[in-house]
Structure formats: C-alpha cells, structure tokens
C-alpha positions in Angstrom: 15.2 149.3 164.5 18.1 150.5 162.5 19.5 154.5 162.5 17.7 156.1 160.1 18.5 159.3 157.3 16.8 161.8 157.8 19.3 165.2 156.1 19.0 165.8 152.8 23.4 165.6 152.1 22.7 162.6 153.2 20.2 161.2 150.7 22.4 163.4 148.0 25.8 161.0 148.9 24.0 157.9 149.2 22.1 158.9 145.2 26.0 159.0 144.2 27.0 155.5 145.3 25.7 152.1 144.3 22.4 151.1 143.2 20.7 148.0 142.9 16.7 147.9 140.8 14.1 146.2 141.6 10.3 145.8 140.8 9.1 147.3 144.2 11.8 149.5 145.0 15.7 151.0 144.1 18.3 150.7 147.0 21.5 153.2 146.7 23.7 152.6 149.4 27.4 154.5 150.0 30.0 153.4 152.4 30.3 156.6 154.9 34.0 154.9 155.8 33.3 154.4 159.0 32.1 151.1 161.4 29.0 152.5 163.0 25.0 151.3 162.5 23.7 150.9 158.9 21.1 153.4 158.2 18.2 153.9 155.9 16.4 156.7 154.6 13.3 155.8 152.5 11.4 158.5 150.0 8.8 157.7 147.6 7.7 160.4 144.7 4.5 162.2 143.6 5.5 161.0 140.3 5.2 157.6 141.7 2.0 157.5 143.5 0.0 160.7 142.9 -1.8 160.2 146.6 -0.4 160.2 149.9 -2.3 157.5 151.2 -0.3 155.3 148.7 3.0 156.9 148.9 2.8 156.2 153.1 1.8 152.8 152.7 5.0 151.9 150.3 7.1 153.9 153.3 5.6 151.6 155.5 6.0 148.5 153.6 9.2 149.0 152.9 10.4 150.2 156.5 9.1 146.8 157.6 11.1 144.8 155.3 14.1 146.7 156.4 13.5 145.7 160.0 13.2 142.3 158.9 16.1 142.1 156.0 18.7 144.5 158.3 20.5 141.6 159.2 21.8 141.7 155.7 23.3 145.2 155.9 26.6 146.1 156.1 27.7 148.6 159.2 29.3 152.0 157.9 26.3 152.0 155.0 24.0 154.5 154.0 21.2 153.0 152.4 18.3 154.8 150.4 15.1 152.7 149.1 13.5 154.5 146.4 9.8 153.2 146.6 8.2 151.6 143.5 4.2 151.5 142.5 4.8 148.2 142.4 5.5 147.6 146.4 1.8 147.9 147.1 1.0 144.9 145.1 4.3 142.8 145.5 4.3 140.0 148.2 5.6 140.9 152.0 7.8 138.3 151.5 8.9 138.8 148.1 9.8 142.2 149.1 11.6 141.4 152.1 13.8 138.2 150.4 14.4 141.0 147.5 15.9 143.6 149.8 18.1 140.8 151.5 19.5 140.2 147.9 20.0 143.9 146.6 21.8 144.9 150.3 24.5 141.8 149.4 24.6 142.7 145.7 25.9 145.7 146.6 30.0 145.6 146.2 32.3 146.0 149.0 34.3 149.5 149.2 37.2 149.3 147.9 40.2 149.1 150.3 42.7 152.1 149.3 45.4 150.6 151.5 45.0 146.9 149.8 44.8 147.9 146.2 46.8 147.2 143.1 47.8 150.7 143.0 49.0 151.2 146.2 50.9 148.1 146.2 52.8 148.5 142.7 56.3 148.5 142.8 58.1 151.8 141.8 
C-alpha cells in the first residue's frame, strides 16, 4: 500500500500543482523534490455526495484503484484524488485504467539545473 496524506499543508501544496479531470474523480499531484514513496491523500465533498455512506464508498473505490494503478506513480509525488459522483457508477476497471492514464499525464518537474535559462550564455 502506498504512503498516504493525511496533513492538511499537504493537501493545500498538492491543490497548487498539476491536475488532471476525469468522470469519476480529479487527481492533483506536486513534485515534493525529493526521491521517496508516492503518496495519496483522497477526500470526497458533502457537495458531492450529501451522505456518508456514499462519500466512504468513493474513498474506498478509489483507494483500491490506487493500490492497483500505483505502479504508474512517480516517487517524490504527492497525489490528491478528488472523488466524483460518478465513481460509484463507473466500471472498477474503467476507474483503475483511468487513474493509470491521469498519473502519466501528469508533466515531469521541471529540472532547474537542465533548463534553457540556466544554460544561456551571458
């Protein structure tokens, strides 16, 4: 099981960084500029799914998925899934292939060292 997020600074940064929609879910994900475990914080909103039965069974789904689709995340990420209404009704596998596609659609951190900038002749 990856490292999870569990402060709220750290769902704050990771709203700030990259995000990638999709029908069941939105991921943001943040380089923390480091090499250590991925890790995912998940939160669903009362605006989303007025009961808690609901909003717990979108956590759920969507923590499964990311034990299946981690394979696909980078290490040194912070990644946030924002559940959906629509992840009680998509397909396990839908939701899982969908995840795997968002975490590589995310764009590498730039390198400060290898940039244009830094490499510009004075």
């Amino acid at each position: 099981m990856p490292e999870r997020l569990k402060k709220r600074r750290d769902f704050l940064a990771a709203a700030k960084g990259h995000r990638a929609p999709r029908r069941a879910f939105v991921l943001e994900a943040r380089a923390r500029g480091d090499e250590g475990l991925p890790r995912f914080g998940f939160t669903v909103s009362k605006k989303t799914a007025a009961k808690a039965v609901e909003r717990n069974r979108i956590r759920r789904r969507l923590r499964a998925a990311v034990r299946l689709a981690a394979a696909s995340a980078r290490p040194g990420h912070d990644y946030v899934l924002v559940g959906r209404r629509g992840a009680l009704t998509e397909p396990f596998a839908h939701l899982t292939s969908a995840l795997a596609d968002a975490m590589r659609r995310i764009p590498e951190p730039a390198d400060p060292k290898g940039s244009a900038r830094a490499q510009r002749p004075r």
